[in-house]
Jmol script that loads the backbone (N, CA, C; Angstrom):
load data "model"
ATOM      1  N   UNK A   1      -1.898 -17.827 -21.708  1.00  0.00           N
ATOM      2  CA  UNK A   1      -2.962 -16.846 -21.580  1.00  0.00           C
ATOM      3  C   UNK A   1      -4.309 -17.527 -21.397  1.00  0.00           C
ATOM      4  N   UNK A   2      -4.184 -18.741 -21.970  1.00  0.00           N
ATOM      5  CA  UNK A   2      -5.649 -19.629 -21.917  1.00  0.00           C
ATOM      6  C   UNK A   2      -5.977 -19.896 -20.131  1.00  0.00           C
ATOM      7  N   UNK A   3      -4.952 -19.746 -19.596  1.00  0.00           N
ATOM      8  CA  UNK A   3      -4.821 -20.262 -18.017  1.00  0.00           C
ATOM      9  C   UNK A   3      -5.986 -19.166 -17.260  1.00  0.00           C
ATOM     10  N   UNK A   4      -5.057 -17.891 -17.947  1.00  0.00           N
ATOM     11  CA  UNK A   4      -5.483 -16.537 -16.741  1.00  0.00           C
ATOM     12  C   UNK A   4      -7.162 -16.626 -17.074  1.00  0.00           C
ATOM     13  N   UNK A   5      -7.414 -16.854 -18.650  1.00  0.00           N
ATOM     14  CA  UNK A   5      -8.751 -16.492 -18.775  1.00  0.00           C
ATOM     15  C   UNK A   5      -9.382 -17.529 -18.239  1.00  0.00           C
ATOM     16  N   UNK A   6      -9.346 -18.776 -18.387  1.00  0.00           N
ATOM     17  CA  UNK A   6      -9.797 -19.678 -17.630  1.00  0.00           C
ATOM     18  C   UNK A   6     -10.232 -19.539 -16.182  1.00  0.00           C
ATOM     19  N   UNK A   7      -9.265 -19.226 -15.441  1.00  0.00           N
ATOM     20  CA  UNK A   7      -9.071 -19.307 -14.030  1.00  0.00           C
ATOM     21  C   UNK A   7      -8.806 -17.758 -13.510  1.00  0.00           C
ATOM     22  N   UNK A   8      -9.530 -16.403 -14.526  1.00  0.00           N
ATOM     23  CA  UNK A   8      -9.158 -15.027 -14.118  1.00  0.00           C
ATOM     24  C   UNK A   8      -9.781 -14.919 -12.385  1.00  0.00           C
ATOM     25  N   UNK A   9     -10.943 -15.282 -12.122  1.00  0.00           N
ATOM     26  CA  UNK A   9     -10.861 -14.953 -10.956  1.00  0.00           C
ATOM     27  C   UNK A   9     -10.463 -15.477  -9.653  1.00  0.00           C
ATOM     28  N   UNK A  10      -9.549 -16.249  -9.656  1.00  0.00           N
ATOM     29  CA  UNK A  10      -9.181 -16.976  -8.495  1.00  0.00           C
ATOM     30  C   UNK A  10      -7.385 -16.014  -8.819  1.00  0.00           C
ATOM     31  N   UNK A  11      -7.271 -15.725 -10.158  1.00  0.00           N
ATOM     32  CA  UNK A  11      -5.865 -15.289 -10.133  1.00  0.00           C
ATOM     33  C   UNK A  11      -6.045 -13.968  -9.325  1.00  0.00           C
ATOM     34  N   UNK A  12      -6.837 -13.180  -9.836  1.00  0.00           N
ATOM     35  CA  UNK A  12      -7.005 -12.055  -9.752  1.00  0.00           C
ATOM     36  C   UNK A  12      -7.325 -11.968  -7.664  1.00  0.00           C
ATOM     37  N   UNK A  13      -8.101 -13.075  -7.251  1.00  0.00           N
ATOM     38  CA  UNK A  13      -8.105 -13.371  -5.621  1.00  0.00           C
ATOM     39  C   UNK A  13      -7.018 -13.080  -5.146  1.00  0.00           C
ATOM     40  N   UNK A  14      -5.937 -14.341  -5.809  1.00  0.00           N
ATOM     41  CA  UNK A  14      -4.869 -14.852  -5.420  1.00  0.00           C
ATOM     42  C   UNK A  14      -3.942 -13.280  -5.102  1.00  0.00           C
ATOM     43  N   UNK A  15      -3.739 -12.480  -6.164  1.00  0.00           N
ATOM     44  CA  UNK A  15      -2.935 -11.215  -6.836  1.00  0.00           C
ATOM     45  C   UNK A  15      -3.469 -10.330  -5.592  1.00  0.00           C
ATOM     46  N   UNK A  16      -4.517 -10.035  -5.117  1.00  0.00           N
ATOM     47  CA  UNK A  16      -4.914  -8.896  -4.395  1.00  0.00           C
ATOM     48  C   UNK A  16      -4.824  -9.027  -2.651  1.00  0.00           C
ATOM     49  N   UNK A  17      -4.627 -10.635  -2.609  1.00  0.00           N
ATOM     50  CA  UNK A  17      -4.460 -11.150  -1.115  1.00  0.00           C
ATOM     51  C   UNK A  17      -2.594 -10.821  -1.185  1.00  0.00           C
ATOM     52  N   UNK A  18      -2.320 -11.110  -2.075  1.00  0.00           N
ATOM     53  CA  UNK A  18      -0.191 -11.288  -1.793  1.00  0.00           C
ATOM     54  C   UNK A  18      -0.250  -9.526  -1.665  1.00  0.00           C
ATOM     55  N   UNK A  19      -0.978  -8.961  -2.496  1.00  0.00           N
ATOM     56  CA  UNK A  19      -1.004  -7.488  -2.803  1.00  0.00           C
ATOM     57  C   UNK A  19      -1.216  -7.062  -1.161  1.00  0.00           C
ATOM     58  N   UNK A  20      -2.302  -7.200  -0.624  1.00  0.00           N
ATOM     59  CA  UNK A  20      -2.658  -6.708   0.766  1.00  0.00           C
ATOM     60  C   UNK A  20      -1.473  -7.275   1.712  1.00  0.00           C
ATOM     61  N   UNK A  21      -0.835  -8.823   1.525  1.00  0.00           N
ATOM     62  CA  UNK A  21       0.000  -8.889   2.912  1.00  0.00           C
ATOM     63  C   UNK A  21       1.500  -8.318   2.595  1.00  0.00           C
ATOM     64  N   UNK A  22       1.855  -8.019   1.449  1.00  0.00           N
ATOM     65  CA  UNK A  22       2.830  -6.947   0.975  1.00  0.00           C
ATOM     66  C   UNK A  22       2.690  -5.519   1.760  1.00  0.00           C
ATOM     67  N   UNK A  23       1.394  -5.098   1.500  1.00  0.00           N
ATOM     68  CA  UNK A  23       1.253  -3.781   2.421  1.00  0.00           C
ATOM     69  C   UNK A  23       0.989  -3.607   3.524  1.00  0.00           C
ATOM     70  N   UNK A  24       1.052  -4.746   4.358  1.00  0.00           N
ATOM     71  CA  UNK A  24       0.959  -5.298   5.569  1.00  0.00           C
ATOM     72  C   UNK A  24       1.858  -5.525   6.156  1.00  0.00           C
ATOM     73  N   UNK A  25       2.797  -5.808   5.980  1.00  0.00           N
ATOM     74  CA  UNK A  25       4.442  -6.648   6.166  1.00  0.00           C
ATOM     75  C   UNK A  25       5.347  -5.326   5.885  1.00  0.00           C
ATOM     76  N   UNK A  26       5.420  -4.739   4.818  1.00  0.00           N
ATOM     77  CA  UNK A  26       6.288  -3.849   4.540  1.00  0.00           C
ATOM     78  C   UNK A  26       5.624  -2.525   4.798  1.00  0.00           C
ATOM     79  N   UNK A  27       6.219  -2.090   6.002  1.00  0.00           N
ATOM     80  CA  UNK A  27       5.630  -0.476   6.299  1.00  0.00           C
ATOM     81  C   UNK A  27       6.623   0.696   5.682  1.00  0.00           C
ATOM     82  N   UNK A  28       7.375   0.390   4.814  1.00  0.00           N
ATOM     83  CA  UNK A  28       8.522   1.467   4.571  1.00  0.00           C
ATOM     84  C   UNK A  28       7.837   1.549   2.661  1.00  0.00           C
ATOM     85  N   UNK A  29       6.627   0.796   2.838  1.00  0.00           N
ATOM     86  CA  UNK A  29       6.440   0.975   1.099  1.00  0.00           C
ATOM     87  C   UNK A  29       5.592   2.530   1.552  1.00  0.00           C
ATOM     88  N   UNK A  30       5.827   3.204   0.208  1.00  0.00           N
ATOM     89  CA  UNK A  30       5.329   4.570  -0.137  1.00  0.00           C
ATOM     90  C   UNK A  30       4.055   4.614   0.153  1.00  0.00           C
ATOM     91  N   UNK A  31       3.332   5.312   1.021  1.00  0.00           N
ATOM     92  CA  UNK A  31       2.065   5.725   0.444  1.00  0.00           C
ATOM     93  C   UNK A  31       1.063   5.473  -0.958  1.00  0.00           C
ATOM     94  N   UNK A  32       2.334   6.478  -1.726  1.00  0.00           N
ATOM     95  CA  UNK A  32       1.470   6.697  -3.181  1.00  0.00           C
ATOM     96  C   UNK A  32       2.070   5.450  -4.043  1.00  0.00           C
ATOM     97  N   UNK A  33       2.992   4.509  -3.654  1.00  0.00           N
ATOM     98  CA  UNK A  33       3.201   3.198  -4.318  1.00  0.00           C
ATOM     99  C   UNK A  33       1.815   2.220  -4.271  1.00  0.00           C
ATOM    100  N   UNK A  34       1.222   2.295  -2.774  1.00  0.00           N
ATOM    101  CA  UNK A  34       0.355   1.834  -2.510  1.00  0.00           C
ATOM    102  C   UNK A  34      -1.382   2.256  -3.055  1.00  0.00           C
ATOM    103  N   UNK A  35      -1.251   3.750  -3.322  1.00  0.00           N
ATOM    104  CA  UNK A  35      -2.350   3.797  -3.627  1.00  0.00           C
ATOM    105  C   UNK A  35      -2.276   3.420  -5.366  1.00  0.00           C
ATOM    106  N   UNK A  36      -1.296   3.730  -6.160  1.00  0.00           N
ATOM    107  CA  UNK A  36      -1.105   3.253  -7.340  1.00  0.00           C
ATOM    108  C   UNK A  36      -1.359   2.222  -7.647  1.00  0.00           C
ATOM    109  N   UNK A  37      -1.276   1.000  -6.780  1.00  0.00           N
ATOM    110  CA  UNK A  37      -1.381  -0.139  -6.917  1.00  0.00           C
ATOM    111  C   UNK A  37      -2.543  -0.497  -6.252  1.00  0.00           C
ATOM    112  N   UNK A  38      -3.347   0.232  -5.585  1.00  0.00           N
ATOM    113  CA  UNK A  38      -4.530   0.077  -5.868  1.00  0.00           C
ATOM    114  C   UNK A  38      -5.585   0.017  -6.894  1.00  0.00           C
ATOM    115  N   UNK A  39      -5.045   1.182  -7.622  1.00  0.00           N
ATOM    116  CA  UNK A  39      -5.840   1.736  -8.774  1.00  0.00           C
ATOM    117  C   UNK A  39      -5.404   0.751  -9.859  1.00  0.00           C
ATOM    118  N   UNK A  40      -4.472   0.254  -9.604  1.00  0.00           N
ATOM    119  CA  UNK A  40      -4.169  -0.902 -10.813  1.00  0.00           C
ATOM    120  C   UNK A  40      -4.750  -2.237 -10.889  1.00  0.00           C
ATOM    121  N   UNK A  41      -4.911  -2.665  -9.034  1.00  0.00           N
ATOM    122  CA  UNK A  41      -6.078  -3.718  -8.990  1.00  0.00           C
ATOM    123  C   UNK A  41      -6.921  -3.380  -9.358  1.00  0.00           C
ATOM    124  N   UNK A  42      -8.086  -2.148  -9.622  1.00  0.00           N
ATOM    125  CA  UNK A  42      -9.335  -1.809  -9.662  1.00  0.00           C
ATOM    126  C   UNK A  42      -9.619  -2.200 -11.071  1.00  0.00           C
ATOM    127  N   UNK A  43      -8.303  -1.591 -11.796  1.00  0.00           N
ATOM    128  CA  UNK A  43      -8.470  -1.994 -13.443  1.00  0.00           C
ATOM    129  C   UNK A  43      -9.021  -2.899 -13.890  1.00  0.00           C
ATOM    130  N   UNK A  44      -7.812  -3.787 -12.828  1.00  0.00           N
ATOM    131  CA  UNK A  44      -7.695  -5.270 -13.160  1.00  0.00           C
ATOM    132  C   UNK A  44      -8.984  -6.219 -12.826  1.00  0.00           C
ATOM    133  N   UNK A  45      -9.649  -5.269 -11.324  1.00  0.00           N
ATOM    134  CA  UNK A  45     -11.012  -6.575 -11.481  1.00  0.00           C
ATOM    135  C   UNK A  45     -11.971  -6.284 -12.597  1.00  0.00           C
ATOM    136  N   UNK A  46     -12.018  -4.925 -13.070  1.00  0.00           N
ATOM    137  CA  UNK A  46     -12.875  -4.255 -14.316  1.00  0.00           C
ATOM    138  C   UNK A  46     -12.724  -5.603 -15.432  1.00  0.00           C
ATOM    139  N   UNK A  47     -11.255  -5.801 -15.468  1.00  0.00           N
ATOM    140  CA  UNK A  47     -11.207  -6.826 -17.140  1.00  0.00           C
ATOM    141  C   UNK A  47     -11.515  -7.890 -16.253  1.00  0.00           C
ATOM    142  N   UNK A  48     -11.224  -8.550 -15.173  1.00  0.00           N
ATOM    143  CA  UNK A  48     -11.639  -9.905 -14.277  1.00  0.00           C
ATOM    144  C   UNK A  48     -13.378 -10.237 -15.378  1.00  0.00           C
ATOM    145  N   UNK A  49     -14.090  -9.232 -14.258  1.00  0.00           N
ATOM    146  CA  UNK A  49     -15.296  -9.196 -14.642  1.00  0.00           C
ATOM    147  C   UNK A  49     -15.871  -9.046 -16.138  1.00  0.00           C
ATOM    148  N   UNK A  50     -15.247  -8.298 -17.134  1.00  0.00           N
ATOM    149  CA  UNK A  50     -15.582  -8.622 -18.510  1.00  0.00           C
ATOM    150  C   UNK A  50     -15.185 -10.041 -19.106  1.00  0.00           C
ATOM    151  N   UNK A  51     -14.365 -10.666 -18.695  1.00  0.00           N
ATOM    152  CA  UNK A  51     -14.071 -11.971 -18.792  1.00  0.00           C
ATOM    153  C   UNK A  51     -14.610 -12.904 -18.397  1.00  0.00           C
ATOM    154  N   UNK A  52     -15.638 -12.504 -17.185  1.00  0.00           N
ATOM    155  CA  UNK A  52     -16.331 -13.927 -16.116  1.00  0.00           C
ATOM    156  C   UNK A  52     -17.624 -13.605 -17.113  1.00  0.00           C
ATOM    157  N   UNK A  53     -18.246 -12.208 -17.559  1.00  0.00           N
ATOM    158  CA  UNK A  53     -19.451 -11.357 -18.336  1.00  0.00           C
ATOM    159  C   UNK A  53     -19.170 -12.883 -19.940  1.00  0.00           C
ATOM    160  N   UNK A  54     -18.170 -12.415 -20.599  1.00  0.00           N
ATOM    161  CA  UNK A  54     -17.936 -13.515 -21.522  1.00  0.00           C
ATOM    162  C   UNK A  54     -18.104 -14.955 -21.263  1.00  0.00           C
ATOM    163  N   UNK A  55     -18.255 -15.379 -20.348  1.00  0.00           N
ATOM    164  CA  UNK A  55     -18.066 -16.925 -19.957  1.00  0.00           C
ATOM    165  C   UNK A  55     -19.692 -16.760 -19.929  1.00  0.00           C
ATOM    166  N   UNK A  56     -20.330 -15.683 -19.359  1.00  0.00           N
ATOM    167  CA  UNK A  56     -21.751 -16.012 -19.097  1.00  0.00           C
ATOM    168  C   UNK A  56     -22.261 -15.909 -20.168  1.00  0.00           C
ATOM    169  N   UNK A  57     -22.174 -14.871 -20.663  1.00  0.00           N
ATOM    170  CA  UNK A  57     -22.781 -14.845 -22.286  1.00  0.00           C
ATOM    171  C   UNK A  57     -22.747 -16.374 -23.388  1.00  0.00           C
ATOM    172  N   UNK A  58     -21.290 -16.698 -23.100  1.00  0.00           N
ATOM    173  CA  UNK A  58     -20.979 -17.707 -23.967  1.00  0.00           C
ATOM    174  C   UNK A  58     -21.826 -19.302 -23.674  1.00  0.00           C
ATOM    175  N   UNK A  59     -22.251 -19.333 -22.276  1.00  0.00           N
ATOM    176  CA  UNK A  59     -22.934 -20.157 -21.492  1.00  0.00           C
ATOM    177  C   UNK A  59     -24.362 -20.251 -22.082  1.00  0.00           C
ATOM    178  N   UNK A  60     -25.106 -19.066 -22.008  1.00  0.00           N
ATOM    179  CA  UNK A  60     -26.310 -18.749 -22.103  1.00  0.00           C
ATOM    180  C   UNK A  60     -26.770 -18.407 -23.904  1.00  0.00           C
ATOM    181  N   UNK A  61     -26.006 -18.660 -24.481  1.00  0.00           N
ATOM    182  CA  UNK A  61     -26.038 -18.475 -26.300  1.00  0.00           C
ATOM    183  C   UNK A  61     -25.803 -19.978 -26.577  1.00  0.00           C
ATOM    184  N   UNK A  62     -25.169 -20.543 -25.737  1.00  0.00           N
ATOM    185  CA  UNK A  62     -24.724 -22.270 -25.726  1.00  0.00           C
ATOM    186  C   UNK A  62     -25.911 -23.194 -25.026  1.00  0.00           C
ATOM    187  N   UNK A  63     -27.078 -22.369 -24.490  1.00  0.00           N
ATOM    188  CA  UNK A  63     -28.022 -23.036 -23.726  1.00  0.00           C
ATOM    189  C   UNK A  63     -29.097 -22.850 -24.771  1.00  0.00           C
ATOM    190  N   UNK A  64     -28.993 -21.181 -25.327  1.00  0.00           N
ATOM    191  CA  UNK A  64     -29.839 -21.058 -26.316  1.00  0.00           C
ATOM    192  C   UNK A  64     -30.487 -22.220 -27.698  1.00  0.00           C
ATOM    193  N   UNK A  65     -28.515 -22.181 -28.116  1.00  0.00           N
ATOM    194  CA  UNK A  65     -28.890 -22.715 -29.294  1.00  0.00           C
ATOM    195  C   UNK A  65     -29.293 -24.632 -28.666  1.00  0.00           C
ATOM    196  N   UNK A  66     -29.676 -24.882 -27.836  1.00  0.00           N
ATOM    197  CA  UNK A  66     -29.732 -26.154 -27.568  1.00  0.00           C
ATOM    198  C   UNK A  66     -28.753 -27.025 -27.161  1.00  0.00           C
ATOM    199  N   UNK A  67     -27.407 -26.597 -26.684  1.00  0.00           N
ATOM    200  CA  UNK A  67     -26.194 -27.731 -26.690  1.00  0.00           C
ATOM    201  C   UNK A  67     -25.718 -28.212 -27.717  1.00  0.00           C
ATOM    202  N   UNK A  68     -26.095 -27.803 -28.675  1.00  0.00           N
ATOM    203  CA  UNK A  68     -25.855 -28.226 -30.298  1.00  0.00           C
ATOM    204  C   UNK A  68     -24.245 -28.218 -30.419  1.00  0.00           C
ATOM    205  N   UNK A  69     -23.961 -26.827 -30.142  1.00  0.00           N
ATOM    206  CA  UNK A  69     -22.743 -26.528 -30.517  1.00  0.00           C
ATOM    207  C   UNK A  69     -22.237 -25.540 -29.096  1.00  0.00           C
ATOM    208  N   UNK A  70     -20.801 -26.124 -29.154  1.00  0.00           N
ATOM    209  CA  UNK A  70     -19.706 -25.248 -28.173  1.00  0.00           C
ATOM    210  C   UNK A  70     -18.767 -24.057 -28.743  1.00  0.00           C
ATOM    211  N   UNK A  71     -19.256 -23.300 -27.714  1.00  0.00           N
ATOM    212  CA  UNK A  71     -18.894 -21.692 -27.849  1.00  0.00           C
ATOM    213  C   UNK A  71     -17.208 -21.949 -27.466  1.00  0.00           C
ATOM    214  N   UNK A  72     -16.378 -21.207 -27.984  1.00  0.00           N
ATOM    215  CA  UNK A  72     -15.140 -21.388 -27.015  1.00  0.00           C
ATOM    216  C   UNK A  72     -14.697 -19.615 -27.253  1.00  0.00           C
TER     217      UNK A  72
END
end "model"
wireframe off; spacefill off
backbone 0.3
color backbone group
């Protein structure tokens, strides 16, 4: 789990490009499979972004206190 948060937005890249040439390649997928799985990426960049939001915060409280000490 340390990976995804680490590296959430290149996964989350990675996940939505295989996602698009899936619905690209396969024309016999459902409609509403497709829009479902839209709405499930959308989720998913929502937590992406509260996670990249945490890295900044954690950055900028770590600049605050002087480099003294590491946020993890």
């Amino acid at each position: 789990m340390t990976f995804v948060k680490t590296h959430a937005t290149r996964f989350y890249a990675v996940l939505v490009a295989v996602l698009a040439l899936v619905a690209h390649y396969v024309p016999a997928l459902p409609t509403v499979l497709i829009l479902g799985v839209a709405a499930a990426v959308l989720g998913t960049g929502e937590a992406v972004q509260r996670i990249e939001d945490g890295k900044t915060d954690a950055a900028r409280l770590a600049a605050e206190l002087g480099g003294r000490h590491r946020i993890q």
